[in-house]
PyMOL Python script that loads the backbone (N, CA, C, O; Angstrom):
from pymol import cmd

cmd.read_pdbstr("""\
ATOM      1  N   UNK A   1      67.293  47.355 -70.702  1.00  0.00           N
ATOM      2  CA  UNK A   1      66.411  48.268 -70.010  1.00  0.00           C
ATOM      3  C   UNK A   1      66.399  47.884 -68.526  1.00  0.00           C
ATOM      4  O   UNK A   1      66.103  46.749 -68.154  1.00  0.00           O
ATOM      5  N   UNK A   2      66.818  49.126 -67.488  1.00  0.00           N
ATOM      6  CA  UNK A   2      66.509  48.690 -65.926  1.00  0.00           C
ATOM      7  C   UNK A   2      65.252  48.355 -65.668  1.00  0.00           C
ATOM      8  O   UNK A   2      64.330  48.913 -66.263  1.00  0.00           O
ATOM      9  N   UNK A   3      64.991  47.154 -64.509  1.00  0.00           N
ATOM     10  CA  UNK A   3      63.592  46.956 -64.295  1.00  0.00           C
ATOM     11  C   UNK A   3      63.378  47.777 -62.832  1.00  0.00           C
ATOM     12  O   UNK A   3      64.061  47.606 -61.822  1.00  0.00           O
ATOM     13  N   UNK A   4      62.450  48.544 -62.962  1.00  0.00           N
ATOM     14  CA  UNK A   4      61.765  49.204 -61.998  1.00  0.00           C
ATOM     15  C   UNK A   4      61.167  48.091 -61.015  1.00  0.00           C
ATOM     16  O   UNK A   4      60.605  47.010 -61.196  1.00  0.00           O
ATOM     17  N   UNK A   5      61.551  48.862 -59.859  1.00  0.00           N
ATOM     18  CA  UNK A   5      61.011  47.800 -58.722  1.00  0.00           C
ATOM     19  C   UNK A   5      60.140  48.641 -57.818  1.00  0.00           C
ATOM     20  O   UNK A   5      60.447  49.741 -57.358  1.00  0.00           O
ATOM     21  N   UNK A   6      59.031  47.992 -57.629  1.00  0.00           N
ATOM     22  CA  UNK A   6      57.986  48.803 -57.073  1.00  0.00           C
ATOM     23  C   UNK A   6      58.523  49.163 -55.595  1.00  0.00           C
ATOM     24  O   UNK A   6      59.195  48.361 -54.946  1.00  0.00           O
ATOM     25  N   UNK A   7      58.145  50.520 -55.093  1.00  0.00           N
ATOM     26  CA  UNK A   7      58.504  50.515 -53.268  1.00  0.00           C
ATOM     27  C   UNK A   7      58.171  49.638 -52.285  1.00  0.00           C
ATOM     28  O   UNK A   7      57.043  49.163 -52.417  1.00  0.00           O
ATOM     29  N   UNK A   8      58.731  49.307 -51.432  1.00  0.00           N
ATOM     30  CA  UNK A   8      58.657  48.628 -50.785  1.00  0.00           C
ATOM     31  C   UNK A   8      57.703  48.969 -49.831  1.00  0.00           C
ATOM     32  O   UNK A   8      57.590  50.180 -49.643  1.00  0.00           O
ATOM     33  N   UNK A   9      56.688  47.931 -48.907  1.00  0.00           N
ATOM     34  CA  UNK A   9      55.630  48.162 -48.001  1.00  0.00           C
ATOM     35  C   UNK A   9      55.794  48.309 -46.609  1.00  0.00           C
ATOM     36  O   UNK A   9      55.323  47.326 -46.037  1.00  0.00           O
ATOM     37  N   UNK A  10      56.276  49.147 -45.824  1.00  0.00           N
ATOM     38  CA  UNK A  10      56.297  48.835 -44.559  1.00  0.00           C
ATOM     39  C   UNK A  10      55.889  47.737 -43.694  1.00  0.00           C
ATOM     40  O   UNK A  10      54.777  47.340 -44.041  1.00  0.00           O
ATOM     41  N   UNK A  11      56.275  47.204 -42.875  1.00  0.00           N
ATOM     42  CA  UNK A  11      55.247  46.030 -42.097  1.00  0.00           C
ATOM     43  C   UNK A  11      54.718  47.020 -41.279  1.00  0.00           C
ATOM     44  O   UNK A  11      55.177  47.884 -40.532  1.00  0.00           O
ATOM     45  N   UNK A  12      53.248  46.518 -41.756  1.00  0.00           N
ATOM     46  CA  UNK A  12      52.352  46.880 -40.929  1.00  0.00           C
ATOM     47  C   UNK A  12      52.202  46.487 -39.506  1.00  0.00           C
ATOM     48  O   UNK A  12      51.917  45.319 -39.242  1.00  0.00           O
ATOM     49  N   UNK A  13      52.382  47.424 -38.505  1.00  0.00           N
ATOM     50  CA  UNK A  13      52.308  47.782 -36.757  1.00  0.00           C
ATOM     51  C   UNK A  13      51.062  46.913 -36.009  1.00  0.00           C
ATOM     52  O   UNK A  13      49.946  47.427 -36.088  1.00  0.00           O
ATOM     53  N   UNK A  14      51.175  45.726 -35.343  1.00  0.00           N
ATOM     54  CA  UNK A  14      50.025  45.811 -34.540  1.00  0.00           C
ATOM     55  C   UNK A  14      49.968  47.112 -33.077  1.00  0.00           C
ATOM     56  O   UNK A  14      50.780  47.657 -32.330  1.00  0.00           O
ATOM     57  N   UNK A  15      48.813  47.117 -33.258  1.00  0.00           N
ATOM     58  CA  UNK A  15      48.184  48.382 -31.905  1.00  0.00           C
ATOM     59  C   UNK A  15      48.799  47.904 -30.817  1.00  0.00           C
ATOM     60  O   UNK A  15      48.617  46.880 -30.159  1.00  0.00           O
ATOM     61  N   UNK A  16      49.956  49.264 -30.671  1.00  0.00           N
ATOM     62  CA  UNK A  16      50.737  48.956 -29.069  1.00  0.00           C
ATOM     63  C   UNK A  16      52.115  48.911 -29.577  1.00  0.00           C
ATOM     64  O   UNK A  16      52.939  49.243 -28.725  1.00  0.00           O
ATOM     65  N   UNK A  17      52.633  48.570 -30.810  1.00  0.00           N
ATOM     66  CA  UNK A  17      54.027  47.880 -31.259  1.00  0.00           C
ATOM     67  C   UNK A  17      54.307  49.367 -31.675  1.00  0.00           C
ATOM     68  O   UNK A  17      53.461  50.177 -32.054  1.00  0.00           O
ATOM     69  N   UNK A  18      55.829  49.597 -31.514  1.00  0.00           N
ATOM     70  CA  UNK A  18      56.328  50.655 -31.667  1.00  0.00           C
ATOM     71  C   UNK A  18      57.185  50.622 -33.038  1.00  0.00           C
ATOM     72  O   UNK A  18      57.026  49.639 -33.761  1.00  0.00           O
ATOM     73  N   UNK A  19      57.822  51.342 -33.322  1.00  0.00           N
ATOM     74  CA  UNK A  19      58.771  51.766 -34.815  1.00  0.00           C
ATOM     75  C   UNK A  19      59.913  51.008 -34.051  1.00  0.00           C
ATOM     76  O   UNK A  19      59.740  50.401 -32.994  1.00  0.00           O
ATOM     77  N   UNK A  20      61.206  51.132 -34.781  1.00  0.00           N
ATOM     78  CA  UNK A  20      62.397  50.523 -34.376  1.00  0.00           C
ATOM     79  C   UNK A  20      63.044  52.032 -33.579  1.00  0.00           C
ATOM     80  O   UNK A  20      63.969  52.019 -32.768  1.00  0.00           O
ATOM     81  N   UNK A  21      62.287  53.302 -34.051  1.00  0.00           N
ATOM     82  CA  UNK A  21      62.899  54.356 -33.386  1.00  0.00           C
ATOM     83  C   UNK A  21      62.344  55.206 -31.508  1.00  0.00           C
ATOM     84  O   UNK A  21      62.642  55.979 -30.597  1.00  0.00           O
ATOM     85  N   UNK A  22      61.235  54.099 -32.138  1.00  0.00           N
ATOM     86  CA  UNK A  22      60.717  54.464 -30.917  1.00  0.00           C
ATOM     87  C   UNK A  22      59.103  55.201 -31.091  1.00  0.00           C
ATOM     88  O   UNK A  22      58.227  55.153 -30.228  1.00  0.00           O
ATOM     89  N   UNK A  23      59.002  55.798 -32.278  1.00  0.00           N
ATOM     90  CA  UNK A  23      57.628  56.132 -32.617  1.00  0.00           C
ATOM     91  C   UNK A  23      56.563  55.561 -33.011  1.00  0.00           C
ATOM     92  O   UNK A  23      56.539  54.804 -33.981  1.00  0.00           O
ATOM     93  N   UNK A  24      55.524  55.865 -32.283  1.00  0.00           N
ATOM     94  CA  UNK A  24      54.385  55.526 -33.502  1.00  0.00           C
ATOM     95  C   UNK A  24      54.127  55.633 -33.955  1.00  0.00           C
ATOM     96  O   UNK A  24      53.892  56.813 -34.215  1.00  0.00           O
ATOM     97  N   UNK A  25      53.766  54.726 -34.744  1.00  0.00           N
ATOM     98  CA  UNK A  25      53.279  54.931 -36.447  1.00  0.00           C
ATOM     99  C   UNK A  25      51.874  56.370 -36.442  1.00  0.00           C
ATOM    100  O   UNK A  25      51.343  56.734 -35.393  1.00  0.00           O
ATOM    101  N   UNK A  26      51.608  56.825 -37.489  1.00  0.00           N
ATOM    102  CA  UNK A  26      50.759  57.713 -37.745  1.00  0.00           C
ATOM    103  C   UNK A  26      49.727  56.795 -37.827  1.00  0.00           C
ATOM    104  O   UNK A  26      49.775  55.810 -38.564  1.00  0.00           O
ATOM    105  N   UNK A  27      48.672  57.106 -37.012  1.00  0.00           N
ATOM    106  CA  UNK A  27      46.872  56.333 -37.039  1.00  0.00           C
ATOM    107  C   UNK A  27      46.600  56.840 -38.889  1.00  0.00           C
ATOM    108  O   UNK A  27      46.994  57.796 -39.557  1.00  0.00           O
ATOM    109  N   UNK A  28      45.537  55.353 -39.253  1.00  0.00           N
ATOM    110  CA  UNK A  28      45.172  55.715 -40.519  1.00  0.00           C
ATOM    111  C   UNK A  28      43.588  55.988 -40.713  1.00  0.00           C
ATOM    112  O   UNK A  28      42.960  56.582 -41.589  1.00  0.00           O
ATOM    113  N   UNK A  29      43.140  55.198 -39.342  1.00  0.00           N
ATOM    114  CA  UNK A  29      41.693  55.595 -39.449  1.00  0.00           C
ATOM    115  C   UNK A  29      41.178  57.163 -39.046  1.00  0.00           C
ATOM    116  O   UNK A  29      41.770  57.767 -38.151  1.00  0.00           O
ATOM    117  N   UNK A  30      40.266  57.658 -39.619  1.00  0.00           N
ATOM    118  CA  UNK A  30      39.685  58.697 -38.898  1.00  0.00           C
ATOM    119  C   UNK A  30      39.282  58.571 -37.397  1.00  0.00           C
ATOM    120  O   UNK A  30      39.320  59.389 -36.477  1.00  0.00           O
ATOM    121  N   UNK A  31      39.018  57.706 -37.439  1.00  0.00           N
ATOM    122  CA  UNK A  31      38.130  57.932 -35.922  1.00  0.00           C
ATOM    123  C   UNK A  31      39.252  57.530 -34.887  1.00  0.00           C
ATOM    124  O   UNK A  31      39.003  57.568 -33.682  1.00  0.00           O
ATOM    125  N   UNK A  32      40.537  57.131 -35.379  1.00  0.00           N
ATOM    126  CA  UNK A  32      41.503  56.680 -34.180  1.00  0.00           C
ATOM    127  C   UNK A  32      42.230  58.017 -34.351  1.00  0.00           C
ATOM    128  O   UNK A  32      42.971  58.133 -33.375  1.00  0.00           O
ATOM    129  N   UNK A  33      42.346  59.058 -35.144  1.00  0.00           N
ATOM    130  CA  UNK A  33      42.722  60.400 -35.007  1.00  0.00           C
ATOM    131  C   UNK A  33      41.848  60.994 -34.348  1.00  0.00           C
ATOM    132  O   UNK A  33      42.288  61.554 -33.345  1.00  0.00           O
ATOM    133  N   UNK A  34      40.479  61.113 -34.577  1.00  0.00           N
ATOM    134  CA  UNK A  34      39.887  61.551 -33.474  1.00  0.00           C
ATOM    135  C   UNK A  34      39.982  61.715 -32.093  1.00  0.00           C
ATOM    136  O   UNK A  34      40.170  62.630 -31.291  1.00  0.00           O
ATOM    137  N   UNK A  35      39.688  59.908 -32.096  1.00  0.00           N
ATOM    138  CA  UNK A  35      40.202  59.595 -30.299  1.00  0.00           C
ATOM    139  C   UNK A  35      41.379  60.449 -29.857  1.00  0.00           C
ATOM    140  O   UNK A  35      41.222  61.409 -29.102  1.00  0.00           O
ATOM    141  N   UNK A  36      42.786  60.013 -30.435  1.00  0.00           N
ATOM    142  CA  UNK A  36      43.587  60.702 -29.931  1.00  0.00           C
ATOM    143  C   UNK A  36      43.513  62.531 -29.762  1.00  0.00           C
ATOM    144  O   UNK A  36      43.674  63.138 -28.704  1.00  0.00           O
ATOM    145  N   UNK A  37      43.287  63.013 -30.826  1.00  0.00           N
ATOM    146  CA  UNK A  37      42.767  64.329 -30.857  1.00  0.00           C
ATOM    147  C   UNK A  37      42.321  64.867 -29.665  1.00  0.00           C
ATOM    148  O   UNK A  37      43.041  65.498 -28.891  1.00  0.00           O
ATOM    149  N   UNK A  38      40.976  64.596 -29.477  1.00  0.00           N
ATOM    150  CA  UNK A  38      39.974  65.434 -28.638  1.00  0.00           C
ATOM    151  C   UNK A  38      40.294  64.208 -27.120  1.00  0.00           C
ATOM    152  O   UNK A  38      40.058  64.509 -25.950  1.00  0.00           O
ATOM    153  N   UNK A  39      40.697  63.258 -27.455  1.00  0.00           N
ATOM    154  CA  UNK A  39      40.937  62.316 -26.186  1.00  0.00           C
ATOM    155  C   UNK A  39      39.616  61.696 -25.654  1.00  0.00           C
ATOM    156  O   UNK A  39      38.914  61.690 -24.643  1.00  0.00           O
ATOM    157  N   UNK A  40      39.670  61.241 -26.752  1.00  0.00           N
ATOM    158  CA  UNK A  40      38.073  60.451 -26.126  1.00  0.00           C
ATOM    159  C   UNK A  40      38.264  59.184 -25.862  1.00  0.00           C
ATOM    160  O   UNK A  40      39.275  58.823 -26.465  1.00  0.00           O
ATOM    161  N   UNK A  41      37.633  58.020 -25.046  1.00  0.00           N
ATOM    162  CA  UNK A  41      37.372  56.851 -24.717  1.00  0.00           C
ATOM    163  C   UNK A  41      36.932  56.065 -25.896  1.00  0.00           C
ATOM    164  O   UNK A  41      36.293  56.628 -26.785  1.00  0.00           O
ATOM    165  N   UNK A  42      37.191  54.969 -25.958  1.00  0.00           N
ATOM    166  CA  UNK A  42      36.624  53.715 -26.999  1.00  0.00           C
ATOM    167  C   UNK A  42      34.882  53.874 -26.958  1.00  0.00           C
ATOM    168  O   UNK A  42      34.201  53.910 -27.982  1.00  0.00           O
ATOM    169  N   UNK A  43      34.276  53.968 -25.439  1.00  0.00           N
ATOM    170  CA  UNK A  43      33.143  54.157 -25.186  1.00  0.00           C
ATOM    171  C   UNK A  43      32.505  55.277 -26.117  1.00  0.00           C
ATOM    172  O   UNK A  43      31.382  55.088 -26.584  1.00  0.00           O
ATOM    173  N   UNK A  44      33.313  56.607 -26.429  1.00  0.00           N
ATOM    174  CA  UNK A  44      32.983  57.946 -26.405  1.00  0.00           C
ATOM    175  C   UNK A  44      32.741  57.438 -27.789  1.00  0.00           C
ATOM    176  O   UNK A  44      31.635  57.602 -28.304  1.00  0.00           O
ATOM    177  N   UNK A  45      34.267  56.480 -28.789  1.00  0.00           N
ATOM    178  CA  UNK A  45      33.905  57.023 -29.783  1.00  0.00           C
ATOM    179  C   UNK A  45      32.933  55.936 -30.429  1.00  0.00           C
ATOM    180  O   UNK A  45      32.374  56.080 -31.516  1.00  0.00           O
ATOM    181  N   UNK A  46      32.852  55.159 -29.844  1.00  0.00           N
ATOM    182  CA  UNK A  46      31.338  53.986 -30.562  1.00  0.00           C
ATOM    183  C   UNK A  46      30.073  54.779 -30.086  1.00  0.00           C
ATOM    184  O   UNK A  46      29.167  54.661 -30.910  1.00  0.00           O
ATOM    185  N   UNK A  47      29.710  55.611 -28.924  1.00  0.00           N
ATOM    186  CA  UNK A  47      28.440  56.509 -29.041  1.00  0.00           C
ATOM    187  C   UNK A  47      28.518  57.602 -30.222  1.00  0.00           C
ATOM    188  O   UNK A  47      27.503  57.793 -30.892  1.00  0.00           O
ATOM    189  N   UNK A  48      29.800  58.391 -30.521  1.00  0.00           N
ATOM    190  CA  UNK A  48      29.668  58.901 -31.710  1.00  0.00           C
ATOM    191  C   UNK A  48      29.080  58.706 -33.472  1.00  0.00           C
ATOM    192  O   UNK A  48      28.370  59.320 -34.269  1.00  0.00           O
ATOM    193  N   UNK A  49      29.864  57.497 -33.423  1.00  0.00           N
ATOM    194  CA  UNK A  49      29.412  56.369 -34.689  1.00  0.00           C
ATOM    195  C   UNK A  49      28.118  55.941 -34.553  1.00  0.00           C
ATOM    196  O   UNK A  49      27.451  55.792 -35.577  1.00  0.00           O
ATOM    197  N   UNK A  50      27.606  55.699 -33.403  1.00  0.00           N
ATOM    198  CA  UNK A  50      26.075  54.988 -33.358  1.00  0.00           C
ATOM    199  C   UNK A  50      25.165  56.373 -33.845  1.00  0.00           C
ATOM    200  O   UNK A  50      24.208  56.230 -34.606  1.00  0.00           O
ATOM    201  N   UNK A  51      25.568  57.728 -33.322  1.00  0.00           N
ATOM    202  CA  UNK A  51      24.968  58.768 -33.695  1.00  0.00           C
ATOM    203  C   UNK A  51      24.961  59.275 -35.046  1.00  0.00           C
ATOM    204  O   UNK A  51      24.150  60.068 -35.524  1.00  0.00           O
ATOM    205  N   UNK A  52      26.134  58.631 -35.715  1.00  0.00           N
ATOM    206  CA  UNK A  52      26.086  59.305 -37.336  1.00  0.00           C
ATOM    207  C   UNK A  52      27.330  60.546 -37.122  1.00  0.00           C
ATOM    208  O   UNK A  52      27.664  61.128 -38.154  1.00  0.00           O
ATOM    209  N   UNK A  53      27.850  60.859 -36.128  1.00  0.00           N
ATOM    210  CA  UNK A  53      28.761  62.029 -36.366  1.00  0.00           C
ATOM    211  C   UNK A  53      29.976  61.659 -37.138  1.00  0.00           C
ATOM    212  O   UNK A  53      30.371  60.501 -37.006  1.00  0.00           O
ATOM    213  N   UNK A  54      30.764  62.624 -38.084  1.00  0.00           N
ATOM    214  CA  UNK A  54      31.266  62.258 -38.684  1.00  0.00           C
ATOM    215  C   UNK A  54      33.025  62.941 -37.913  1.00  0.00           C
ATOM    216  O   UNK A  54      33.197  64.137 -37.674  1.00  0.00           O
ATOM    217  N   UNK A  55      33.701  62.257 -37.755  1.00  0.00           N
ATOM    218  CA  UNK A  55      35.112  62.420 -36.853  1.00  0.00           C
ATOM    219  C   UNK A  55      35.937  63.821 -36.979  1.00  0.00           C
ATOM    220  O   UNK A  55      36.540  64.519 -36.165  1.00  0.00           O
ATOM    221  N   UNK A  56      35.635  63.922 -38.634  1.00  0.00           N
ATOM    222  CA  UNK A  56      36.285  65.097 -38.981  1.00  0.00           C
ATOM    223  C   UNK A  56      35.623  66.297 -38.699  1.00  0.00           C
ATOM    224  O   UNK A  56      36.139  67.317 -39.156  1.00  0.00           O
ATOM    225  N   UNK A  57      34.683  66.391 -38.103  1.00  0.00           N
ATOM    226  CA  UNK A  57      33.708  67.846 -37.853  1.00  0.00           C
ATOM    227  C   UNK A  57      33.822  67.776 -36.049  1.00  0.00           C
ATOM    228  O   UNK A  57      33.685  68.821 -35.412  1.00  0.00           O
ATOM    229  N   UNK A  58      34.043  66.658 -35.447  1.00  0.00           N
ATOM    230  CA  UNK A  58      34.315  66.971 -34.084  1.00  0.00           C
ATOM    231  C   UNK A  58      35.238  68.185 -33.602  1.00  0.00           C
ATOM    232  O   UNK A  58      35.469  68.228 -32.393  1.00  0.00           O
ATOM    233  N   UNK A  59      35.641  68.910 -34.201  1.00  0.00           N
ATOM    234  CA  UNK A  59      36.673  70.290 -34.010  1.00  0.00           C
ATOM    235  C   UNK A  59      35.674  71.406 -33.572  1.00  0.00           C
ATOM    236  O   UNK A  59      35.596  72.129 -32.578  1.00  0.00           O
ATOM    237  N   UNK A  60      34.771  71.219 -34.979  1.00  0.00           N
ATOM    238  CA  UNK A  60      33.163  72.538 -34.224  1.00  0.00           C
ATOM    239  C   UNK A  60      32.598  72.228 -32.977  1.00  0.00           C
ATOM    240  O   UNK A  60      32.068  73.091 -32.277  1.00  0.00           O
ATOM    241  N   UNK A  61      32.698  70.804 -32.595  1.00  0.00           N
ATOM    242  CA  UNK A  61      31.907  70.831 -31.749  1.00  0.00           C
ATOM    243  C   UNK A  61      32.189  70.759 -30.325  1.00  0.00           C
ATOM    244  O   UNK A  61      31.408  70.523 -29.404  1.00  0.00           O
ATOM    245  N   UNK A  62      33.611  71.037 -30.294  1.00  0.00           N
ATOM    246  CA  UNK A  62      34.344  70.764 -29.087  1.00  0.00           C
ATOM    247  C   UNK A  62      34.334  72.335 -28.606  1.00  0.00           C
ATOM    248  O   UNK A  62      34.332  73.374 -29.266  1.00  0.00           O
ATOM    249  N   UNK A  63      34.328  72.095 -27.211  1.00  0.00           N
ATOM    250  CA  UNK A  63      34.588  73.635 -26.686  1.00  0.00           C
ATOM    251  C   UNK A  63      36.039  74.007 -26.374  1.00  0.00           C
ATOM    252  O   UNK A  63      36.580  73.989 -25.268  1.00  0.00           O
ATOM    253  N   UNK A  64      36.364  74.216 -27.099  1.00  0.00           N
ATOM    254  CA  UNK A  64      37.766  74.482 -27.384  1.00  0.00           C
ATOM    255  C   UNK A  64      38.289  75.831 -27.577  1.00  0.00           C
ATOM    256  O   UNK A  64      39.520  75.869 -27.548  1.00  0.00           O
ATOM    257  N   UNK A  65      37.644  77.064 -27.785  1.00  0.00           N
ATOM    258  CA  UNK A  65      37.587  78.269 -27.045  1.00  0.00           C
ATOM    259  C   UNK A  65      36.851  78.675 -25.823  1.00  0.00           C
ATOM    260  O   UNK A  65      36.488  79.807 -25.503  1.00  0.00           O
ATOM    261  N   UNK A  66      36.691  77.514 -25.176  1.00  0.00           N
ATOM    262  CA  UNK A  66      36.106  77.992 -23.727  1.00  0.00           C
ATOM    263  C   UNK A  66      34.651  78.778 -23.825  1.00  0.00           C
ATOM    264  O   UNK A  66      34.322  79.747 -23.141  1.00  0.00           O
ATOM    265  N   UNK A  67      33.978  78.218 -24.693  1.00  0.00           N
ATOM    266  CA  UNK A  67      32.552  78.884 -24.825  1.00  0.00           C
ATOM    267  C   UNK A  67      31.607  78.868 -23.951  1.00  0.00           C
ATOM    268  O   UNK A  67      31.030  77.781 -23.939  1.00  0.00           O
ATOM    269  N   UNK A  68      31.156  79.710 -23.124  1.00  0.00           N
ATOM    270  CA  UNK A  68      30.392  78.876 -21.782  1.00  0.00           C
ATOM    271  C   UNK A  68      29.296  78.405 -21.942  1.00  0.00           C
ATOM    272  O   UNK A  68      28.672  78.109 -20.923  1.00  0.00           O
ATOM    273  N   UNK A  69      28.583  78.136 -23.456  1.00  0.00           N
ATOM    274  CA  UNK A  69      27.204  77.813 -23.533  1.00  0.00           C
ATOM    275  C   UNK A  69      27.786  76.102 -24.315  1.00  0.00           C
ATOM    276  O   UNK A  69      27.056  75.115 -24.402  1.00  0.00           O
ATOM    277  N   UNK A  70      28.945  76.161 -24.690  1.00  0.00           N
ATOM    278  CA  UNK A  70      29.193  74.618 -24.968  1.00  0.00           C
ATOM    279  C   UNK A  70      29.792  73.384 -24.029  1.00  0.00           C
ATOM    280  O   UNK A  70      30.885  73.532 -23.482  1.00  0.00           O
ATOM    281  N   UNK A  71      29.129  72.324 -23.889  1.00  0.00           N
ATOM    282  CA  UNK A  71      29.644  71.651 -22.987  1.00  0.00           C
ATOM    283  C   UNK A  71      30.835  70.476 -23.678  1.00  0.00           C
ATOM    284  O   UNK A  71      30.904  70.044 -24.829  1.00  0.00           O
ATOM    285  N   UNK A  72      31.601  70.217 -22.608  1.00  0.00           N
ATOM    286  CA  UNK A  72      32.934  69.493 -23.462  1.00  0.00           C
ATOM    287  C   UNK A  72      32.545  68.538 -24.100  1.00  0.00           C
ATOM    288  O   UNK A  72      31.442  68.058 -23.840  1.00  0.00           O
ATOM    289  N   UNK A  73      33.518  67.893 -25.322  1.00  0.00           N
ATOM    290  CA  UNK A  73      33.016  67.017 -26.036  1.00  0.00           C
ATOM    291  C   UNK A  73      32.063  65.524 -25.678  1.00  0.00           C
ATOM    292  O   UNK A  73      31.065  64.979 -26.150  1.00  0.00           O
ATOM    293  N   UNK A  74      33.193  65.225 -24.382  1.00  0.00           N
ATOM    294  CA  UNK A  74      32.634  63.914 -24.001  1.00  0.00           C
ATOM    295  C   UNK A  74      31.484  63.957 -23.477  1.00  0.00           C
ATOM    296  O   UNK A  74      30.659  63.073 -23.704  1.00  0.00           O
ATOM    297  N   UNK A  75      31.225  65.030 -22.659  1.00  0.00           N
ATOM    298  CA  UNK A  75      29.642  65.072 -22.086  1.00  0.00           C
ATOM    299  C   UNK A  75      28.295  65.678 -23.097  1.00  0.00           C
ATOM    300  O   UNK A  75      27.094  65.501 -22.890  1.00  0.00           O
ATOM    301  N   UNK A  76      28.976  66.477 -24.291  1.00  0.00           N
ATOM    302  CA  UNK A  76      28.138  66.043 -25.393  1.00  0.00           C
ATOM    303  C   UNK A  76      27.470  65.327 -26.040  1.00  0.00           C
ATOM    304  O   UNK A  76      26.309  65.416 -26.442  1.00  0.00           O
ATOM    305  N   UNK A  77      28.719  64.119 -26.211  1.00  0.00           N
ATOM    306  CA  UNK A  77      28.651  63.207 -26.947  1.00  0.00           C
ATOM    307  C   UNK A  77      27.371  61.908 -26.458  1.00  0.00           C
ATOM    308  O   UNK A  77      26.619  61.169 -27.093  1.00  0.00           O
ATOM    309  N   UNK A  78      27.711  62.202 -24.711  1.00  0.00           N
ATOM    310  CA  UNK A  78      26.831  61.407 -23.785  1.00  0.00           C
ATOM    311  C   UNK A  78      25.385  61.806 -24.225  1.00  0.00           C
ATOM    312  O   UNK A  78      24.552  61.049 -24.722  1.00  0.00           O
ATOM    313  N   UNK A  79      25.227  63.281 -23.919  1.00  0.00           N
ATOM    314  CA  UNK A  79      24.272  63.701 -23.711  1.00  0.00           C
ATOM    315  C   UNK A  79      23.090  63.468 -24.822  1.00  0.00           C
ATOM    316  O   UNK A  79      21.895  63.268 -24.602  1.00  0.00           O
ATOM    317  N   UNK A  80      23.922  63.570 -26.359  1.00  0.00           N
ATOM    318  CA  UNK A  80      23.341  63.685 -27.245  1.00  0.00           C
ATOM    319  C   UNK A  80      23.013  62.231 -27.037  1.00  0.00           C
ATOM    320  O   UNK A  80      21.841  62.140 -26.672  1.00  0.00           O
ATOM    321  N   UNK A  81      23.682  60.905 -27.144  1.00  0.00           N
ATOM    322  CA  UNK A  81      23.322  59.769 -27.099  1.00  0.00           C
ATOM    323  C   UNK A  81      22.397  59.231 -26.353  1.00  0.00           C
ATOM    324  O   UNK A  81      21.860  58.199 -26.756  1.00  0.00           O
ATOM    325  N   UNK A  82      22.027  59.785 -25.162  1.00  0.00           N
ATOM    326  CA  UNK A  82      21.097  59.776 -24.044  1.00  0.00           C
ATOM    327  C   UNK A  82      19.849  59.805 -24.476  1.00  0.00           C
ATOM    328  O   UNK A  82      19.036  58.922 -24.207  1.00  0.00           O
ATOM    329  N   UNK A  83      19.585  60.879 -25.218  1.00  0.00           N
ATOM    330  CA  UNK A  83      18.554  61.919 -25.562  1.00  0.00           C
ATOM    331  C   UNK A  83      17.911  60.538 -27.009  1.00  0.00           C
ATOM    332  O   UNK A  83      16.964  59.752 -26.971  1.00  0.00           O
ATOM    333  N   UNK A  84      18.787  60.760 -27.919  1.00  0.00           N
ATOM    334  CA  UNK A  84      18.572  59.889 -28.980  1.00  0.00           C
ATOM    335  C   UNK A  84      18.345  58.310 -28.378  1.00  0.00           C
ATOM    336  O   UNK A  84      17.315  58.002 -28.977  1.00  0.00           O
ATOM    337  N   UNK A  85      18.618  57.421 -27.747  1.00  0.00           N
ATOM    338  CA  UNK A  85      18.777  56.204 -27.705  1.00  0.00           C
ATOM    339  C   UNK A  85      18.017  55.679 -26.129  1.00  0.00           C
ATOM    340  O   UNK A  85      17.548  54.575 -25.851  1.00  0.00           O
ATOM    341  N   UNK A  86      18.086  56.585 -25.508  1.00  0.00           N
ATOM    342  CA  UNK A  86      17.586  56.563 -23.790  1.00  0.00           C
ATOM    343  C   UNK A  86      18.572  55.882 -22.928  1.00  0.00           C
ATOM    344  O   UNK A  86      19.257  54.922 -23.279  1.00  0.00           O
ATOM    345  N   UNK A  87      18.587  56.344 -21.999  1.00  0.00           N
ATOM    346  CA  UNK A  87      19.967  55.607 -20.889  1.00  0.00           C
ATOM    347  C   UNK A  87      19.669  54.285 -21.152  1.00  0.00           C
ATOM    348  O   UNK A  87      18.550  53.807 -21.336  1.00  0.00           O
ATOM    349  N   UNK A  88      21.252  53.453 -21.160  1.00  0.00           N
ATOM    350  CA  UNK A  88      21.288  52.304 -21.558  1.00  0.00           C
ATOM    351  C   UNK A  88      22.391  51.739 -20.399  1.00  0.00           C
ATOM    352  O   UNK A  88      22.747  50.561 -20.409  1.00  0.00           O
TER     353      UNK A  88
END
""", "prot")
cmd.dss("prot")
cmd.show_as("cartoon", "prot")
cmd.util.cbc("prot")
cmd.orient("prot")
């Protein structure tokens, strides 16, 4: 009987290290898809997390059809944190 050999594991990428082709690896966390996504700051996205927002719903809340009563994400994100926590 052949013995099955389990797949093999990629080595895992430290942050910054590239593929052998030149790409980067696909992010696995949510919130580092986020960041890249909407382009937010490290700052932006630890006020998010302190607020409870959850990464995957940041799409509604971005003004991303140019809505003129929504303000862009990052100054949202401020604003809401402001309001909740008081300038810090």
């Amino acid at each position: 009987m052949a013995k099955l050999s389990a797949p093999r594991d990629r080595p895992r990428l430290e942050r910054g290290q590239e593929e052998k082709n030149g790409a980067k690896p696909a992010p696995t966390d949510a919130w580092e898809v986020a960041r890249r996504r909407y382009r937010l700051s490290e700052r932006h996205v630890a006020m998010a997390r302190e607020l409870g927002l959850n990464p995957r719903k940041l799409g509604s809340l971005d003004n991303h059809r140019q809505e003129p009563w929504k303000a862009p994400l990052r100054q949202f994100i401020e604003e809401l944190h402001a309001k909740r926590f008081g300038r810090r």
